[in-house]
N, C-alpha and C positions, 0 to 999 in steps of 0.2 A: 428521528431528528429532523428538523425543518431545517435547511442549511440554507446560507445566504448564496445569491448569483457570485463567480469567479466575477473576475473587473472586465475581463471581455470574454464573452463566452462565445463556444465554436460556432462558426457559419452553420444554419440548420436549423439548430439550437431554438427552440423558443424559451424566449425570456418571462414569460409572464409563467408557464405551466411545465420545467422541463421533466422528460420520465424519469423516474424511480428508477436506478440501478440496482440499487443493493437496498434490498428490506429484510431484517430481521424481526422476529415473534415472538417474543416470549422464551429467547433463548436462552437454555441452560445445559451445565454440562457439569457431570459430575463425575468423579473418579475413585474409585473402589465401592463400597457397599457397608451397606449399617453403620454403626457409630462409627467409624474409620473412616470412612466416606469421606472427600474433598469435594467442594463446591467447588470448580474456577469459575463457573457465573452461573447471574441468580437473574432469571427472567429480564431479557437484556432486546431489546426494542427499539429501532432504529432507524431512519432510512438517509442515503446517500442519492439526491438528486446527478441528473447527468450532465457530464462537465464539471463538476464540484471538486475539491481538494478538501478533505476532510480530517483532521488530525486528532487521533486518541491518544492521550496522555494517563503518565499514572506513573507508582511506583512498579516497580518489580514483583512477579507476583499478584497483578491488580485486577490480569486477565486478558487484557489486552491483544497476546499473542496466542492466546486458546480461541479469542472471538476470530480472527484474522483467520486463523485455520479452518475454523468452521463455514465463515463465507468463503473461501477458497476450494473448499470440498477436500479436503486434507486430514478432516475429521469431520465426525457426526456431534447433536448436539444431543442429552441425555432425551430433554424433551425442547419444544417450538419448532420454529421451521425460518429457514432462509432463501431467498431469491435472491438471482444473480440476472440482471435483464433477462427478465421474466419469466425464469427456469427455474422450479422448485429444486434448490440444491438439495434440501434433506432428503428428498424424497429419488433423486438416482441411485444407480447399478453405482459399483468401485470406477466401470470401463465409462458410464456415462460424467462420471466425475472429474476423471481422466481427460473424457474429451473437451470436456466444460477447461480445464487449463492449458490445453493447446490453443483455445480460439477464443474464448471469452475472457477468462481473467490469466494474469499473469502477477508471478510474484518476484520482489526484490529482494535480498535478504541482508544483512549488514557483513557474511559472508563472505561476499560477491559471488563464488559458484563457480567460478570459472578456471577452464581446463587450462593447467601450465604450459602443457609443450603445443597446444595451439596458438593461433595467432589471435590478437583482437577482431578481425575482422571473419578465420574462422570460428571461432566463439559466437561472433553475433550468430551467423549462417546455421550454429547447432540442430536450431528446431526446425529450420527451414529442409534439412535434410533429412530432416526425423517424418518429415512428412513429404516428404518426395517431391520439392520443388525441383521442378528444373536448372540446370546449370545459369544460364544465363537470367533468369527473374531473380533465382539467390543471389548472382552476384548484384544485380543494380539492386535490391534489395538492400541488402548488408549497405552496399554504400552509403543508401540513401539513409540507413538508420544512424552511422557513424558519424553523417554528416549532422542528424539533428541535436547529436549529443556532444558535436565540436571534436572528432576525434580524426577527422578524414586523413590526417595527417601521418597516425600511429596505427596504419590498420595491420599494420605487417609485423607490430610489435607483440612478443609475449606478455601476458599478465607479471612477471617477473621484472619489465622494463619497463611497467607502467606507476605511477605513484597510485596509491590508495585511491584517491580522489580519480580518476582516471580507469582504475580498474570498474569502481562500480557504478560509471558513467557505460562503458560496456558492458554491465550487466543489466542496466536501462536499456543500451539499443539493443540487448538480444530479445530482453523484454518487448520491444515495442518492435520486433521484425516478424511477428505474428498476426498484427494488428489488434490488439487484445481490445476488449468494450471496458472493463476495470484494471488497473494499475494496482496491486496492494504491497506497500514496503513495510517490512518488519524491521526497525532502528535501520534506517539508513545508513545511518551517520553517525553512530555509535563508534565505530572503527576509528574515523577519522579526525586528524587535527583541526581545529578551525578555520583555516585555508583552505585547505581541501573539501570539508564540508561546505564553503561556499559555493564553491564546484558545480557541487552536485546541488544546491540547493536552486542557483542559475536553470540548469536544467530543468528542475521540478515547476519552476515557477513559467516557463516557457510552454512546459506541456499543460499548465493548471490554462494558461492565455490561450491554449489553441483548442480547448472544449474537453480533455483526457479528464475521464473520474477517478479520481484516485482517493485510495484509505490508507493512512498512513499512523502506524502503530511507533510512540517513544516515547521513553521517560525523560529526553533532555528536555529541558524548559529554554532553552534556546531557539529550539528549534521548535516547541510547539508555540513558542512566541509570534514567531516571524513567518509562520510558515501556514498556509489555509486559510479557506472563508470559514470557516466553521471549527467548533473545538468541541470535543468530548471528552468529558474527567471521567477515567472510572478508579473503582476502589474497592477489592475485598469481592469481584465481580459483579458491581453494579454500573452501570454509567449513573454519576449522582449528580453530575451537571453536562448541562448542553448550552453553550454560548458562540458567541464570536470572540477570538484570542485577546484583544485589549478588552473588553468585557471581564473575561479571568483575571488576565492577570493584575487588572486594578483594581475588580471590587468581587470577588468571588461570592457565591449566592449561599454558599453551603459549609459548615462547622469543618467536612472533611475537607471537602478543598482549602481555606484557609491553612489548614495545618500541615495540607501538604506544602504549600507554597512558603508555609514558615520558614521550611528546613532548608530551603535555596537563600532567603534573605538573611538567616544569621550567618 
């Protein structure tokens, strides 16, 4: 996938060449054997420049969330190969997999994940103790992540006294108290009313301005509207189109895409 530059991309960043975060190969992945056999994808080929905000759309089923897993290292693909800033994912140990999502990629889930009788701000600090930070860098840590996702206010709050919208705005900052290189959301914003998903969508769009790569897997069409320089249709486990979002959703290139987008217009 050739994606377009973010509208301001991070300090660093070169604009003319930036690196490859996420490349896929020839990914497929299939589930059970012989005629029983499911395909979730069929030779599926990709890449996510750095700094980029990339959104896969589809129906249910289209594949979406079996690709997401595989460049997360969360699964293997049947056959091709993935990198993650420039670590053959297919090709690690379970434990080098492991490590690859403490430090390199992080994920979001529409979930949120988060422990009840902690607080929001220890929820962020989760990973930060899984990995032996120190008392004091967790804590300006934790703060500084609450603070990028507007919540400095609620850090002493349980998930229970937060709204939707709020909760998995702290499952962003835990996300992002690791310093991850990729961001990947599976339905963000499935969960949430359309207030609340603007919420979160504020945030997203603030990390896309400050150089964060992010892949972001969902079937709303709202949100794949509004949301990334780059759009990817897939379908039946193909990506059958690759464009920028008002590109789709006004003149779609492909039979399937039009008929997916039928079923939103009647």
């Amino acid at each position: 996938m050739s994606d377009r530059p973010a509208a301001s991309p991070a300090a660093g960043v070169a604009d003319e060449a930036p690196q490859v975060m996420v490349a896929a190969s020839g990914v497929s992945r299939e589930f059970g054997s012989g005629h029983t056999a499911t395909r979730a994808l069929r030779e599926v080929s990709f890449t996510v420049r750095r700094g980029r905000l990339v959104t896969v759309c589809g129906r249910s089923g289209s594949g979406k969330t079996s690709l997401l897993n595989i460049i997360g290292g969360l699964d293997l693909p049947t056959s091709g190969s993935v990198t993650v800033a420039g670590q053959d994912v297919t090709a690690m140990t379970d434990r080098e997999r492991m490590a690859l999502r403490r430090s390199t990629v992080a994920f979001i889930f529409q979930s949120f994940g988060l422990i009840p009788m902690l607080s929001a701000a220890e929820n962020v600090g989760i990973p930060l103790r899984i990995t032996g930070t120190e008392p004091p860098v967790r804590e300006e840590t934790v703060a500084a992540m609450l603070a990028i996702v507007g919540l400095s206010e609620h850090a002493a709050q349980r998930p229970n006294e937060l709204s939707g919208g709020q909760q998995q705005r702290v499952a962003i900052a835990r996300a992002l108290a690791m310093s991850p290189k990729v961001l990947l959301f599976d339905e963000p914003t499935s969960a949430l009313d359309p207030e609340l998903r603007r919420e979160v969508l504020v945030v997203m769009r603030q990390l896309a301005r400050e150089g964060m790569t992010m892949l972001v897997v969902t079937h709303e069409m709202t949100f794949a509207r509004n949301v990334g320089s780059r759009l990817a249709f897939m379908d039946r486990g193909e990506i059958v189109e690759e464009t920028v979002p008002a590109q789709f959703f006004s003149a779609p290139a492909t039979e399937r895409a039009k008929r997916f987008l039928q079923q939103f217009e009647d």
